[in-house]
N, C-alpha and C positions, 0 to 999 in steps of 0.2 A: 189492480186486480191481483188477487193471489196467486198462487202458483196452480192451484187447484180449481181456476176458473171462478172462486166465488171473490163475493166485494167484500172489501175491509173495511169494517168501520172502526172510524175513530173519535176517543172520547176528546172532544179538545178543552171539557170542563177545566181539566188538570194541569191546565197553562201556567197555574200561577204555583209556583214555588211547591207542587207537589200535593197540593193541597184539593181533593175532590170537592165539588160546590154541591147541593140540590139532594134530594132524595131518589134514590132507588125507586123504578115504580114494576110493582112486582110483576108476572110475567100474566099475560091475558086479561090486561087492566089496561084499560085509557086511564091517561093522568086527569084532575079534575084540572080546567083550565084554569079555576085561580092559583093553583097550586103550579101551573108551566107560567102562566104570566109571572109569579111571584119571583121565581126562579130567574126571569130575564131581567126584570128589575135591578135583582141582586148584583148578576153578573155585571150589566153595565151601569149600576154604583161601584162595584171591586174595581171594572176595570177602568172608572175615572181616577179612581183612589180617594172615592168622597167614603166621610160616616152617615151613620144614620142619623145619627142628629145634622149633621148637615143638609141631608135631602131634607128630614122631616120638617126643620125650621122655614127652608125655602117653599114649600108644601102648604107650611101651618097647620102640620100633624102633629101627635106626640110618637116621639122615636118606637112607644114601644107599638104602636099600631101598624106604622110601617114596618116592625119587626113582622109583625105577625101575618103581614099582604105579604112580604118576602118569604114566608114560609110555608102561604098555602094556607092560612087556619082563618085568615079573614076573607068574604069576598067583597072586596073594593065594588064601589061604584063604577059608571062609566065617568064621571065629572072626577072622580078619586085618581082615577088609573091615568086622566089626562093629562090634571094636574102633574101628577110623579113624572112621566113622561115628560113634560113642559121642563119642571127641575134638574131631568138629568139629561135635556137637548134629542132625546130620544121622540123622534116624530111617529104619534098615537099610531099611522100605519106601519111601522116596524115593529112596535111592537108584537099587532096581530100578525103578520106576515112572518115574523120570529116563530109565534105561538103555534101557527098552523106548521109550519115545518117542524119543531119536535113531537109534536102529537102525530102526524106524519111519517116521520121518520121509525118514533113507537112501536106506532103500528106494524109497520114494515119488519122492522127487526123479530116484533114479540111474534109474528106470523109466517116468518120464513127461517125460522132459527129452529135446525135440527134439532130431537131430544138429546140430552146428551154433551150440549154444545153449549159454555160457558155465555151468558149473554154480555150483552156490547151494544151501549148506548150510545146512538149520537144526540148529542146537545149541541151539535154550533148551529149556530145563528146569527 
């Protein structure tokens, strides 16, 4: 807790080398959920240190379609998203149990966050 009695959050996107992951989702927006699953995807590909052709191969997608599930602009199947799951060890209910806590967490922030008040995402998962 703060000094000022409210809670801190933090972004912990930015674990790796400085580098921010995911897209901003602007402020009294839910994210669409293929665009927060894509996002989780991403992360736990960066943080096995696999490529996209690597997942895609293991998958038998083509890299740039899992580009595009990782970015929100495709929406994957349920047999799609179980597969990728499957390839990066990731068990299908973490991912949704991921899913529901940034949209969650979203929410929260985008609804208690004073005017005024720089916003501040949580993404762990």
């Amino acid at each position: 807790m703060a000094a000022s009695g409210r809670s801190v959050v933090i972004d912990i996107r930015t674990r790796r080398a400085g580098t921010e992951r995911g897209p901003e989702i602007p402020d009294g927006q839910d994210p669409l959920l293929r665009t927060v699953y894509g996002e989780i995807l991403r992360d736990e590909r960066l943080d096995q240190d696999r490529t996209l052709d690597d997942v895609a191969r293991a998958v038998g997608m083509s890299k740039q379609y899992l580009s595009e599930v990782e970015r929100g602009r495709k929406e994957p199947s349920s047999e799609m998203l179980h597969s990728v799951c499957d390839a990066l060890g990731l068990p299908i209910e973490h991912l949704l149990t991921r899913a529901v806590r940034r949209i969650t967490a979203s929410r929260r922030i985008s609804t208690h966050r004073p005017s005024g008040t720089p916003r501040v995402e949580l993404l762990a998962a």
